[in-house]
N, C-alpha and C positions, 0 to 999 in steps of 0.2 A: 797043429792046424794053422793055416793061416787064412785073417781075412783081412784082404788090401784090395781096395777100389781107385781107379783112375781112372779120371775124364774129363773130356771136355765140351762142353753143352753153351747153352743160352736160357735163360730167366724166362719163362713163359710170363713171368706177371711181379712186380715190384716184392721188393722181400719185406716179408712182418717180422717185426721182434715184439718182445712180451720181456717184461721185467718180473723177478721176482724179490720175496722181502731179504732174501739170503746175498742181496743182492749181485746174483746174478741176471745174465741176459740170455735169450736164448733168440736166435734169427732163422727163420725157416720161408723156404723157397724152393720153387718146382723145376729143375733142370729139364730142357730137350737136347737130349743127344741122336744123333743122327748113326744107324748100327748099321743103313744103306740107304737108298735113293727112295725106296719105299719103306723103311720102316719108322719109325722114331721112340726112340724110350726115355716116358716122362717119369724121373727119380727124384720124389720127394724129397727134401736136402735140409738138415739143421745144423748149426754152430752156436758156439758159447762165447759168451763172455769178448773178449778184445777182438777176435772173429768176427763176433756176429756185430759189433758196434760199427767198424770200418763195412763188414757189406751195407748192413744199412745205411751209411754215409755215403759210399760209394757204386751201389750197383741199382739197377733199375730194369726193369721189365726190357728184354732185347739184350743186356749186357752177355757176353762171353767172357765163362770162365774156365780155369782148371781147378779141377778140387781133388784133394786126397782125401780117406779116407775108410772105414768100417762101415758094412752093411749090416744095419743093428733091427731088431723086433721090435716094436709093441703089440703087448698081449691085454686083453679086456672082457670084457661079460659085455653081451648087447642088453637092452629093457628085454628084452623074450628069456636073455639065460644064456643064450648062446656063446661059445667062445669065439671070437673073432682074434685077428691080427693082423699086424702091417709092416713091410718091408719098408726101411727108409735109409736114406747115406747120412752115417754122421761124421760129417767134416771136418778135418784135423788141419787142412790148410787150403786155403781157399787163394787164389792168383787169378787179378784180373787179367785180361786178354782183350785186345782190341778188339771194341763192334761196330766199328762204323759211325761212333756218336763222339761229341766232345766232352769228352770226363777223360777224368787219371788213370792212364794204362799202365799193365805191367806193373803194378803194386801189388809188392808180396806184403801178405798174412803175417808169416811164420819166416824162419829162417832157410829152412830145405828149399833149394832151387831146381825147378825139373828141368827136363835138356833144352837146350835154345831150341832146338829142333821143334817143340810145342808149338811155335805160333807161327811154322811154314805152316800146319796141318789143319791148321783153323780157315772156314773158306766162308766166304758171307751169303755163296747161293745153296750154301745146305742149311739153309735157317729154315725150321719149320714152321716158321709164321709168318 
């Protein structure tokens, strides 16, 4: 089986990190990716540790990015008993992409580099905010 995600969105809203005492880190933010002129798919998005230190340094509400990554579950009990769950991407490498603001572009994560071809495809009038 395989589960591999790739895309490239914008930040609806500044990214949160939370520390734990294991000390790691974990950074989570809501991607819009544009799937056509009318739709938009907003994907919850989290990273660890040296990932998620650099987003939160580097990315802010409007930023474009590319991420790789697995489409992982959370499963839980509501107060009623019920079983809920939630679809969310979790990030194995995260690449800024110019958006129009002045911050550090084209700063990789990780080592894997996707095709130069990425950032003809990125356009600033399919931002959905």
């Amino acid at each position: 089986m395989i589960n591999k995600f790739i895309g490239i969105g914008h930040l609806t809203k500044d990214p949160e990190t939370k520390s734990f005492e294991s000390s790691n880190t974990k950074c989570s933010f809501s991607l819009a990716i544009n799937n056509s002129k009318d739709e938009v798919l907003f994907l919850d998005t989290e990273c660890w540790n040296k990932t998620a230190d650099n987003c939160k340094k580097f990315l802010s509400k409007g930023s474009c990015v590319y991420v790789e990554g697995k489409i992982k579950v959370s499963k839980w009990e509501d107060k009623n008993g019920n079983s809920r769950q939630k679809f969310y991407l979790g990030a194995d490498l995260v690449r800024f992409l110019p958006s129009g603001k002045k911050e550090p572009t084209n700063v990789a994560i990780e080592n894997p580099q996707p095709s130069p071809t990425i950032q003809s495809i990125v356009e600033e009038e399919e931002m959905p905010f």
